[in-house]
C-alpha positions as CSV (number, residue, x, y, z in Angstrom):
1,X,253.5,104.6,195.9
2,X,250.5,102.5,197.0
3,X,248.0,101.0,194.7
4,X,244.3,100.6,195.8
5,X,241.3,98.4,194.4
6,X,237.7,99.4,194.4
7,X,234.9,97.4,193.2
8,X,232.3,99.5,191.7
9,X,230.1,100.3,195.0
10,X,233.4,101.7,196.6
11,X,234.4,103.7,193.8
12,X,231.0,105.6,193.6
13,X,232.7,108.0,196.5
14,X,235.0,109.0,194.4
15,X,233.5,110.4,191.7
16,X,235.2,114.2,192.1
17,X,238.2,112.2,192.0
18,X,237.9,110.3,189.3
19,X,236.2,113.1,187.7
20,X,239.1,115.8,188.4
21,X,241.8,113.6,186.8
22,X,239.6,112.8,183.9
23,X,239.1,116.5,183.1
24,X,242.9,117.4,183.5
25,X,243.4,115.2,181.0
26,X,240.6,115.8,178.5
27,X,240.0,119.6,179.3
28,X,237.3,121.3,180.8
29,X,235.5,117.5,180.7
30,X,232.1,117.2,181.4
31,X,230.1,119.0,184.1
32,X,230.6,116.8,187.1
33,X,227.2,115.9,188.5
34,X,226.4,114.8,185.0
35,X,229.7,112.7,184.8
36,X,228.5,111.2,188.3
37,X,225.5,110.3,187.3
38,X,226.0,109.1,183.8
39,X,229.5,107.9,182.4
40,X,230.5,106.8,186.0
41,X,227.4,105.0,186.7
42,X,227.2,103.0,183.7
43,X,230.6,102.0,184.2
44,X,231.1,101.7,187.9
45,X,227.7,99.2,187.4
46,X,229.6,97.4,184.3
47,X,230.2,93.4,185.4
48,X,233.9,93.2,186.2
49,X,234.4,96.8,187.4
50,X,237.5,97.6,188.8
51,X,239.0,101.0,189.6
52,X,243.2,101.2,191.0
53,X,244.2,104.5,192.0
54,X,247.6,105.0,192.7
55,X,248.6,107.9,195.3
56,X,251.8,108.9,196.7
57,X,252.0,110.8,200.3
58,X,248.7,110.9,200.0
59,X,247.9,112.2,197.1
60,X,246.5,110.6,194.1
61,X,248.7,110.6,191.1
62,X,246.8,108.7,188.8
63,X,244.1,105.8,188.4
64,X,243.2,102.9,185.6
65,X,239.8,101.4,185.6
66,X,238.1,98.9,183.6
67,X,235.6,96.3,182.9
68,X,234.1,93.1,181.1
69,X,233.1,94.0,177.8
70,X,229.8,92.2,175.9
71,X,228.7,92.7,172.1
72,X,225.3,94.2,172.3
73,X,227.5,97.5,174.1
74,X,228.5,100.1,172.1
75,X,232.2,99.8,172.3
76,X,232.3,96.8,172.1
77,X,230.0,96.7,168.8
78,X,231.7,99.5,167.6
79,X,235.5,97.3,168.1
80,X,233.8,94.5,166.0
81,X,232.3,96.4,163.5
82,X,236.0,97.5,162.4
83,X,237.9,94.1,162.8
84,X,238.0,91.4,160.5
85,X,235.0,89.2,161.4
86,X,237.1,85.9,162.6
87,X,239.3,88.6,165.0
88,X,236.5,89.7,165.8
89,X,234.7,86.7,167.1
90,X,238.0,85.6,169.0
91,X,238.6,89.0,170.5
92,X,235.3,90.7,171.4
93,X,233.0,89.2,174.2
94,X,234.3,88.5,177.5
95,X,237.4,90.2,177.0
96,X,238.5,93.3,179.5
97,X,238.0,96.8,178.6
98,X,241.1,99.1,179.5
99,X,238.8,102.3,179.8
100,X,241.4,104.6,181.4
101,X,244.6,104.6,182.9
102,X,245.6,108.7,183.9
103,X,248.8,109.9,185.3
104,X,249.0,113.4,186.4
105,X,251.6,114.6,184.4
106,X,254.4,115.6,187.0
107,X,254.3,112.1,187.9
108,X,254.8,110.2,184.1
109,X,257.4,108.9,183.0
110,X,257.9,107.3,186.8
111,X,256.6,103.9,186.5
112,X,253.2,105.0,187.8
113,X,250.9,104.1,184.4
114,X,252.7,100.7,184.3
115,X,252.2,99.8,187.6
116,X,248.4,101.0,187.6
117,X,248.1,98.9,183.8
118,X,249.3,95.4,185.9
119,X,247.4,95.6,188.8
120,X,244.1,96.5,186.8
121,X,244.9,93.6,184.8
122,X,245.9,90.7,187.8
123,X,243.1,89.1,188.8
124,X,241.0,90.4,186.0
125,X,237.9,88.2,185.8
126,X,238.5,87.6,181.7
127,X,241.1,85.8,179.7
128,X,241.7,88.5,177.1
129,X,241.7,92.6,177.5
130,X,241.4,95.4,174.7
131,X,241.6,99.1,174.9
132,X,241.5,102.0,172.3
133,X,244.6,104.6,171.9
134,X,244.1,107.4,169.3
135,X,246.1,107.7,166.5
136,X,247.5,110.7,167.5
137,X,248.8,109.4,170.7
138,X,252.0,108.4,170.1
139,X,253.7,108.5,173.6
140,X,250.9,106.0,174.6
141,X,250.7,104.3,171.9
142,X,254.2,103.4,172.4
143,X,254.3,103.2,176.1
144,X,251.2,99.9,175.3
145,X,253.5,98.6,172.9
146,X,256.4,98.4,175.2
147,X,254.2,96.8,177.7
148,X,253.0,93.9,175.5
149,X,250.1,95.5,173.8
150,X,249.7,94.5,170.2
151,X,247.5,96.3,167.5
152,X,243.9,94.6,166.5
153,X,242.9,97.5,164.2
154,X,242.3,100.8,163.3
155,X,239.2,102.9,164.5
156,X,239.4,104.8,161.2
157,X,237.1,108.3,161.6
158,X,233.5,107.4,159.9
């Protein structure tokens, strides 16, 4: 398997991509040229931006990307808003956003999601990162657990 970076101006060519694995795993997910030139903009133009996509033979199997979060963003006010005001303060700010990591499913349960998690993560240009797994998630919420992840919170539905 071979892991490759991309800063945000290199990852603007692969928006199908990106966009193709991100609908197979939130299905039919947003009309493309929209995705493009909305969600994938904002982020890909996000200080800190980092996309890894993993591909074996050729193919890619699966991708993280992330970024440096700030308060005055919506996640990131959002993340506050529902953690005890001293976590909080230590935890949101500076600290690297986990947005995605997506594993075609033929290829989980192979190393591939770990492997993507470390590499975004080395070198990442904050001190602290944060991500958010639904409740329902249980394989992942796991699989973060097992990799070191602990638990901040919970987004309870408002």
């Amino acid at each position: 398997m071979e892991l490759i970076e991309h800063d945000g101006r290199a990852a603007g060519p692969l928006a199908l991509l990106v966009h193709g694995l991100y609908a197979e795993e939130y299905p039919p997910g947003p009309e493309p040229a929209e995705w493009r030139d909305g969600l994938w903009a904002r982020h890909r133009a996000r200080d800190g931006f980092r996309l890894i996509v993993a591909r074996e033979r050729g193919r890619a199997v699966g991708l993280a990307w992330g970024y440096v979060g700030s308060r005055g963003e919506y996640w990131s006010d959002e993340v506050a808003a529902r953690l005890p005001p001293e976590t909080a303060d230590a935890w949101v700010g500076g600290h690297f956003e986990v947005v995605e990591v997506l594993v075609r499913p033929e290829f989980r349960r192979r190393g591939v999601a770990t492997a993507l998690l470390r590499a975004l993560l080395s070198d990442a240009p904050a001190d602290r990162a944060m991500l958010t797994v639904r409740d329902t998630a249980a394989a992942a919420r796991r699989w973060y657990e097992s990799t070191g992840w602990t638990e901040l919170g919970r987004w309870e539905p408002g």
